[in-house]
C-alpha positions in Angstrom: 21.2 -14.6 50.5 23.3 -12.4 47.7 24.4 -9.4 48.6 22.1 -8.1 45.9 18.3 -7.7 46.9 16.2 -9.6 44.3 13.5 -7.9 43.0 9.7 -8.5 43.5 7.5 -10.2 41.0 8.3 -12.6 37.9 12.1 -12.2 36.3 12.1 -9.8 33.1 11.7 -12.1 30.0 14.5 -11.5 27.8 14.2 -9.7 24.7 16.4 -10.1 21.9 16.5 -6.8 20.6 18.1 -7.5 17.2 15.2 -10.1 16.5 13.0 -7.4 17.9 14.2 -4.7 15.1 14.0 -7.3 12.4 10.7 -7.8 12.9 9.7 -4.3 13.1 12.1 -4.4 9.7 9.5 -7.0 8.4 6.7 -5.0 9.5 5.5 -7.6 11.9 2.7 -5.6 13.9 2.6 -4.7 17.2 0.7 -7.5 18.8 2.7 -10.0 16.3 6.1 -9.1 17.9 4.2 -9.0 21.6 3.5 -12.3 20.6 6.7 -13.8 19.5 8.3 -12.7 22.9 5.6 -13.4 24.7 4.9 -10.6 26.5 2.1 -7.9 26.5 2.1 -4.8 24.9 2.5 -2.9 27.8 5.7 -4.7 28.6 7.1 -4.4 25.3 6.0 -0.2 25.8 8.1 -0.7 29.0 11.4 -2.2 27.7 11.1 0.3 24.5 11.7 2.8 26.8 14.1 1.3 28.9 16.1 -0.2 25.9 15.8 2.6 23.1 14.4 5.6 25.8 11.7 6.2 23.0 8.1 4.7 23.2 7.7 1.6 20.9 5.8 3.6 18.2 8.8 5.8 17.8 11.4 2.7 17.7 9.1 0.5 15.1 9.0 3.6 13.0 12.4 4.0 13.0 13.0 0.4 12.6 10.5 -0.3 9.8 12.1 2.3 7.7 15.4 0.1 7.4 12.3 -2.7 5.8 11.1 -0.3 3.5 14.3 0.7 2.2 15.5 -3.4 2.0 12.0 -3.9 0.1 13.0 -0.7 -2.5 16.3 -2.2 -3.0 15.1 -5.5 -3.9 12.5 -4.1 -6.5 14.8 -1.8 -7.6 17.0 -5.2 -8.2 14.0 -7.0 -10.1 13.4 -3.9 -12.0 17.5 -3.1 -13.3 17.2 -7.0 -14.4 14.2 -6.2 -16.5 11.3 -7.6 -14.4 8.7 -5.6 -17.3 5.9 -6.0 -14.6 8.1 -4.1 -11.0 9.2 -1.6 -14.2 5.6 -0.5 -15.1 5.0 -0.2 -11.2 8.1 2.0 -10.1 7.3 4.4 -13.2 3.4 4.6 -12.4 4.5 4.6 -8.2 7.8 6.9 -8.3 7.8 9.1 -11.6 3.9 9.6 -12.1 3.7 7.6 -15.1 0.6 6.7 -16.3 -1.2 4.0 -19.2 -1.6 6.1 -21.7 -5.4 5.0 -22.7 -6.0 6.0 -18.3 -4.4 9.5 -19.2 -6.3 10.0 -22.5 -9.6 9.2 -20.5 -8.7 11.4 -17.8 -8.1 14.8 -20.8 -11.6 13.4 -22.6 -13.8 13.6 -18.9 -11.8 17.2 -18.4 -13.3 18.4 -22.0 -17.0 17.2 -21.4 -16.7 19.0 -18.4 -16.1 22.3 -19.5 -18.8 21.7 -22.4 -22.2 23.9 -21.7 -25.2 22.0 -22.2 -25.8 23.0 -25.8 -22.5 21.6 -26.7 -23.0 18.3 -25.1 -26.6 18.3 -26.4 -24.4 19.3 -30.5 -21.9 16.4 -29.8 -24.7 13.5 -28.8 -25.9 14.4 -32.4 -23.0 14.1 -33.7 -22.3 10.3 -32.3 -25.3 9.1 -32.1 -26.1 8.5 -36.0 -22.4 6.3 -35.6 -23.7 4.0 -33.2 -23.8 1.0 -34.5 -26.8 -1.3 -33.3 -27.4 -5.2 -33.6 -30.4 -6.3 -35.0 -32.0 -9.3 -34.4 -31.7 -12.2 -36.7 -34.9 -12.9 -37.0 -36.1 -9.5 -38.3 -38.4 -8.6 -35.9 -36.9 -5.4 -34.8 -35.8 -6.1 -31.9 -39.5 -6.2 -29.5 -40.5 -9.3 -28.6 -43.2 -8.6 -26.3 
């Protein structure tokens, strides 16, 4: 026998723990990345601690951060090289930007708001005559019951 005492139960499956942090870098979830090694969650909760000495929420966070920032570097990329699409989505995502036709909406629903009644009732009468409405070809007005 070795002079070492083996331990009871099954051998510790290995865990490669740079594939482990890419895939928490890929936002791979929790039972996807149980899967891949083949092991249960509560194992992988095990080894988190005895590998990083933080519970495996604490590491994935961590870890998944470095994805996030690979993920805004690459659209950031796409974006310098004039990708008109990841442009219009970092400015509505990171500065606020807005379509302008959404924004002018938005000021219009803030004015009918504030409007009493009586004004509302004013500005109906004012729109209303502007309508324009399709009459039938046929002449009949419209009721065809």
């Amino acid at each position: 026998m070795d002079e070492q005492e083996k331990k009871p139960g099954r051998p510790e499956k290995p865990i490669d723990w740079v594939q482990f942090e890419k895939l928490c870098a890929m936002f791979c979830t929790h039972e996807e990345i149980c899967a891949w090694f083949q092991i249960t969650p509560k194992t992988l909760e095990t080894r988190c601690k005895k590998q990083y000495g933080q519970t495996f929420y604490k590491v994935y966070k961590e870890k998944s951060a470095m994805g996030k920032a690979s993920l805004r570097r690459k659209q950031m990329e796409l974006a310098m090289r004039g990708d008109k699409t990841m442009l219009i989505w970092l400015g509505k995502n990171n500065l606020g930007q807005v379509d302008s036709i959404e924004h002018r909406i938005a000021l219009e629903e803030q004015k009918v708001k504030a409007l009493s009644t009586d004004e509302l009732i004013a500005q109906a009468k004012e729109v209303l005559p502007l309508l324009v409405i399709d009459k039938p070809k046929d002449g009949s007005g419209g009721d065809q019951s």
